[in-house]
C-alpha positions, -999 to +999 in steps of 0.1 A: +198-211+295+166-202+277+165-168+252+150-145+277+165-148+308+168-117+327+146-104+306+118-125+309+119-121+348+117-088+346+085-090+323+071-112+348+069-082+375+096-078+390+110-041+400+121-020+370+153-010+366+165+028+358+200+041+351+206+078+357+235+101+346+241+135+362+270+151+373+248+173+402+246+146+435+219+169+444+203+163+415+212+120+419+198+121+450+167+137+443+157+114+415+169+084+435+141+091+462+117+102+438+121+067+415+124+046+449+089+058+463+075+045+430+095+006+439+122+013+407+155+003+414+174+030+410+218+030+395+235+068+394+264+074+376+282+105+370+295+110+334+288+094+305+319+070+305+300+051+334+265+054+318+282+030+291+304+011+317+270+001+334+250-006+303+277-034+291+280-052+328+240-051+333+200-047+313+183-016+324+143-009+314+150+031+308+179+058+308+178+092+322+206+114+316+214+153+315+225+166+284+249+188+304+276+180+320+312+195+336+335+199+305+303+210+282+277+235+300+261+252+272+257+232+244+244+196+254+265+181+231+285+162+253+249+145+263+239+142+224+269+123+221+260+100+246+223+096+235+239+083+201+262+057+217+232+044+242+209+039+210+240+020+191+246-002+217+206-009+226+183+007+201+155-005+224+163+011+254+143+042+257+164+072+269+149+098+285+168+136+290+171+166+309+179+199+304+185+224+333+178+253+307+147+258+279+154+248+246+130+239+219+164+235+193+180+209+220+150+194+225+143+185+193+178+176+186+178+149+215+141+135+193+157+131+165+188+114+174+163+090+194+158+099+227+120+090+237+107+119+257+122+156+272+120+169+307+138+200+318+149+207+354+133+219+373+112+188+368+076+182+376+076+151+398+044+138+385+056+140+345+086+125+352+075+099+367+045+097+339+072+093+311+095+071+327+067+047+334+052+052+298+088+039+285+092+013+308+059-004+301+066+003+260+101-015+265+094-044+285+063-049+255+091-048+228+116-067+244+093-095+251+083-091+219+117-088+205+125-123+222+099-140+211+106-133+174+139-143+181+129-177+193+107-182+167+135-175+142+156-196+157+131-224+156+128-220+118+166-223+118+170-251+138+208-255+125+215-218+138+216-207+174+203-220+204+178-241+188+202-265+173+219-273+208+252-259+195+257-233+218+254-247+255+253-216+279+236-228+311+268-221+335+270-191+357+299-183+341+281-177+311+251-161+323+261-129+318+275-135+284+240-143+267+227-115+289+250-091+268+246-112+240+206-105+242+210-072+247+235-064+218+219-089+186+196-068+180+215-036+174+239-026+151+268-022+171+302-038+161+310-066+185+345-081+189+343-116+208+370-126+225+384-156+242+410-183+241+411-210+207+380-234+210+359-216+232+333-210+204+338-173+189+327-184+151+295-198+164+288-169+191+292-148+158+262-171+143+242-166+171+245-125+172+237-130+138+211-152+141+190-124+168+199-095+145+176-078+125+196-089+094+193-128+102+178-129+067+205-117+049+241-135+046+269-143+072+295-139+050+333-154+074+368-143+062+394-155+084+416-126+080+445-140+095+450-163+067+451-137+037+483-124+023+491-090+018+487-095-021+451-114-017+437-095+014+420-064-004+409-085-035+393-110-012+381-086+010+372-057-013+371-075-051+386-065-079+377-058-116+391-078-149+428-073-153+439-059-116+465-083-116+478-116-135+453-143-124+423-115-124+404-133-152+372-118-146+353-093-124+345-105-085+328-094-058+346-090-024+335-105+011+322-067+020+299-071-009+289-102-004+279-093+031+260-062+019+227-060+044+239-084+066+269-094+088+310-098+084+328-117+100+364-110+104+384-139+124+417-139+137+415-099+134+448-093+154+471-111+130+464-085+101+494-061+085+497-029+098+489-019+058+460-045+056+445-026+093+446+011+072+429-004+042+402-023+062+395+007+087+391+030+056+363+011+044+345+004+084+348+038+088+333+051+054+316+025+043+329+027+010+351+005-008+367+004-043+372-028-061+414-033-070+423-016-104+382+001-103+380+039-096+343+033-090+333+040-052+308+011-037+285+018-011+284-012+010+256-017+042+274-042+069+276-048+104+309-060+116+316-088+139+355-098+150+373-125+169+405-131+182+424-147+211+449-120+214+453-096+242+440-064+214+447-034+239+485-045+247+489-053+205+477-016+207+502-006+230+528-024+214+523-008+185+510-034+161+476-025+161+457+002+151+438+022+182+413+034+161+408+004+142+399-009+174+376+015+183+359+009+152+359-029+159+348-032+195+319-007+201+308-040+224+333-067+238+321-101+246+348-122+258+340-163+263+350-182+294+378-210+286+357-242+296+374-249+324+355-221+337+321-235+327+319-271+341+282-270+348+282-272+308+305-300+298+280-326+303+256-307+284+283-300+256+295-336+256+258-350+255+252-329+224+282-340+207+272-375+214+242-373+200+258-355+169+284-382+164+268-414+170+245-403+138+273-394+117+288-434+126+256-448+122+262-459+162+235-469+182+249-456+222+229-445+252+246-422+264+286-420+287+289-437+322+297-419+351+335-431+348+336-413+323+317-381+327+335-375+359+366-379+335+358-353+311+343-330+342+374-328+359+401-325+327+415-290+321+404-284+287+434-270+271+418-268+237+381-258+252+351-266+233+368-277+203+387-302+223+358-320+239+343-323+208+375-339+195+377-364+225+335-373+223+336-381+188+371-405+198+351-419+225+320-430+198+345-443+174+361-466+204+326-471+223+326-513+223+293-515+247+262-491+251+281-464+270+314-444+260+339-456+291+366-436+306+391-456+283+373-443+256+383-413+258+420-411+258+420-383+279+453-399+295+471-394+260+458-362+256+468-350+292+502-358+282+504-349+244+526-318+258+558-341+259+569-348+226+590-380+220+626-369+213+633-355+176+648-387+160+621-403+166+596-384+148+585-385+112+593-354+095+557-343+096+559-355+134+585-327+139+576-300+114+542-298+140+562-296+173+585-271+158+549-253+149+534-261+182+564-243+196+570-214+178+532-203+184+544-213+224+570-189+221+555-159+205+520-164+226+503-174+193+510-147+171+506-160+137+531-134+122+559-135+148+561-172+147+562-176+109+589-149+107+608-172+135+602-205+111+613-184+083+577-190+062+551-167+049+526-163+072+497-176+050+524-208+042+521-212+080+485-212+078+482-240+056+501-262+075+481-251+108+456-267+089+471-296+073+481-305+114+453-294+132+476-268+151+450-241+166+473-208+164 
């Protein structure tokens, strides 16, 4: 899928598209005909929950919305509230708004909070239509050029992004990912990506990174998950000389490190209950203290989080923090499991090929048709991660030019689920199914299935590791 997608067609000449919020049909209707003579395609909504509903499932050139609507008639606030959100989630989208009474205060207000133009009901048909074709032509010009400087960023990144072939999004499944994806980089909303273990979240993380404004600044990764309770706020939030035993000397946490640029918390769901407080202190305030400092720290980061858990029912359960979540997901952008996204396997698996045959110093043309047909139509279990597991098996065994369906092992791995009984096993053999099913058990939550194995939860993680177990 290249960068500009939807975009790009759009720039082309295709009909712009408008978004208007009012909660008069009247009024809807009105503005539908109007913007329909003129060949716009026209979306009403009717509060600002949906204005925001429709902006996350599709790209719109302009926003109109009233400033007033049922549960707030004489302040606009309501509206104002809504501007802000529209700008965090797309700073390029030019919002328009309407008033149905005079006010220079309001008016000015809506400006500075970033609303490109004012028109107040009744409306002139010929200025509205004058500004709403004024900010469509200024934000097709900024998104193509927008795009462009992404690509070019990319391409002097070649490791990062697109560019280097690591991220493989041509499937219809995943069309409307990088659609959101292109519309979000560039702001500064917090994004939570989603998705089962494999399916790519640390590198969709490099790639909102990588079309942000802050690309030039660090991606600093913490997989949060793994941190103790006694190590998550010094790794997180540093600490000073003498906060505790092993504090030797003065250090900088990850916030800090990340200061103008991105954080990336992994694994997000599998933090304390105490460890969600002290993080959502410092997201919402932007201030941190190092441990055993009294100094406050003004830090400047945009947050990015993954997980593969269910968030809203560990909300509703109780073991996370609602408005810690708010904070976290201002955009959610979930990834299809691969079985979803066959178009890309051969893609995926070509790239991995190439990647791999260098690393062996093998000389192979490319998979047969055995073969590919093999990895097409295998369920993918482990994703992404997976296929990448079973290519570079497949250039390890390769014996002639092509990687053949024995290759593979894809038989071995279909059945891996049925462990051989215990007394057969090593000890390690064992100590990983006993993992393997705890994580089973308690749908992989980290903390639930240590408790169950009677280990710490970062003594878990380390043998997650040591096995290869994805949590």
């Amino acid at each position: 899928m290249s960068l500009s997608g939807d975009s790009a067609d759009r720039a082309a000449g295709s009909a712009a598209r408008i978004l208007i919020a009012d909660d008069q049909r009247d009024v809807l209707d009105a503005l539908r005909l109007l913007l329909k003579g003129e060949s716009y395609e026209v979306e009403c909504v009717t509060s600002p929950a949906l204005v925001l509903e429709a902006l996350s499932a599709r790209q719109f050139d302009a926003v109109l919305i009233d400033l007033n609507y049922a549960r707030d008639t004489t302040s606009g606030q309501e509206g104002l509230e809504l501007l802000e959100k529209v700008r965090a989630l797309d700073p390029g989208l030019p919002v328009v708004v309407m008033t149905a009474w005079a006010s220079v205060d309001v008016a000015v207000e809506s400006m500075r909070r970033g609303a490109r133009d004012f028109v107040e009901k009744p409306w002139d048909n010929a200025r509205l239509l004058s500004v709403v074709g004024t900010q469509v032509e200024l934000a097709r010009a900024l998104r193509k050029g927008r795009l462009l400087e992404a690509e070019n960023r990319i391409l002097r990144h070649p490791e990062g992004g697109w560019a280097g072939g690591r991220l493989i999004a041509e499937s219809a499944a995943m069309r409307p990912v990088m659609e959101l994806v292109e519309r979000v980089a560039p702001s500064e909303a917090n994004v939570l990506v989603t998705g089962e273990h494999g399916t790519g979240k640390s590198l969709m993380a490099r790639v909102i990174h990588d079309l942000s404004p802050r690309s030039e600044e660090a991606l600093v990764t913490v997989n949060t998950g793994a941190l103790s309770e006694t190590v998550f706020e010094s790794e997180l939030f540093g600490h000073v000389r003498g906060a505790f035993t092993d504090a030797k000397e003065e250090r900088a946490g990850r916030f800090e490190l990340a200061h103008g640029g991105t954080l990336f918390l992994d694994e997000i769901a599998n933090i304390t209950p105490a460890q969600q407080a002290k993080l959502l202190q410092v997201v919402e305030t932007g201030e941190l203290e190092r441990v055993g400092s009294s100094r406050t720290r003004k830090v400047d980061v945009r947050i990015l989080s993954a997980t593969n858990a269910d968030l809203q029912a560990e909300v509703e359960s109780g073991r996370f923090r609602q408005d810690l979540l708010f904070r976290l997901n201002t955009v959610t952008i979930h990834l299809p499991p691969l079985r979803d996204r066959r178009e890309d396997v051969g893609l995926l698996a070509g790239r991995f090929l190439e990647r791999h045959a260098r690393r062996y110093r093998k000389r192979l043309a490319g998979i047969d048709d055995g073969a590919m047909k093999a990895l097409v139509t295998y369920p993918w279990p482990g994703n992404v991660r997976e296929l990448d597991h079973v290519i570079e098996r497949g250039v390890l065994m390769a014996r002639g030019e092509e990687i053949a369906e024995e290759d593979l092992g894809l038989s071995q791995a279909a059945g891996a689920s049925v462990a051989p009984r215990l007394e057969d096993m090593t000890l390690e053999e064992a100590e990983r199914v006993m993992i393997q099913r705890a994580l089973e058990r308690h749908g992989g939550n980290v903390t639930d299935a240590a408790k169950a194995l009677g280990l710490s939860r970062s003594a878990l993680y380390r043998r997650l590791e040591k096995y290869d177990v994805d949590a």
